[in-house]
Steps between C-alpha positions, in 0.01 A plus 500: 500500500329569191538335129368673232439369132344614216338317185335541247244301381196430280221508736242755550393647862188274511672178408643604824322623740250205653631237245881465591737403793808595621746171643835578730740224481778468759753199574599528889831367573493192713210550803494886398143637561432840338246757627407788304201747383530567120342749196409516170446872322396419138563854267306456213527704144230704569717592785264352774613302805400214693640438847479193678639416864502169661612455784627173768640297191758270600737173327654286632659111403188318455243781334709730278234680298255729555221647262248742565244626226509828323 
């Protein structure tokens, strides 16, 4: 499955890039434990990307966040 968003905000590409982080938030159900591999493709005005991939994230009832630096 794949969510998409879009926002816009103030920030330029090198506030970004090397000086930001990206934090997934999920709130298993009970003893759920949630395995997944997850992006993040940043479009920028210029109309530049950025793609980033992790991959083996998982959740579950007792560590429900996980952050990974952009």
């Amino acid at each position: 499955m794949c969510q998409c968003m879009s926002f816009t905000a103030g920030r330029q590409r090198s506030d970004i890039i090397g000086g930001g982080s990206v934090r997934l938030v999920e709130a298993p159900n009970g003893h759920d434990e949630w395995h997944f591999n997850w992006s993040l493709e940043l479009t920028f005005s210029d109309g530049s990307t950025k793609r980033y991939d992790w991959c083996c994230g998982n959740v579950d009832y007792d560590r429900t966040t996980v952050t990974q630096p952009l």
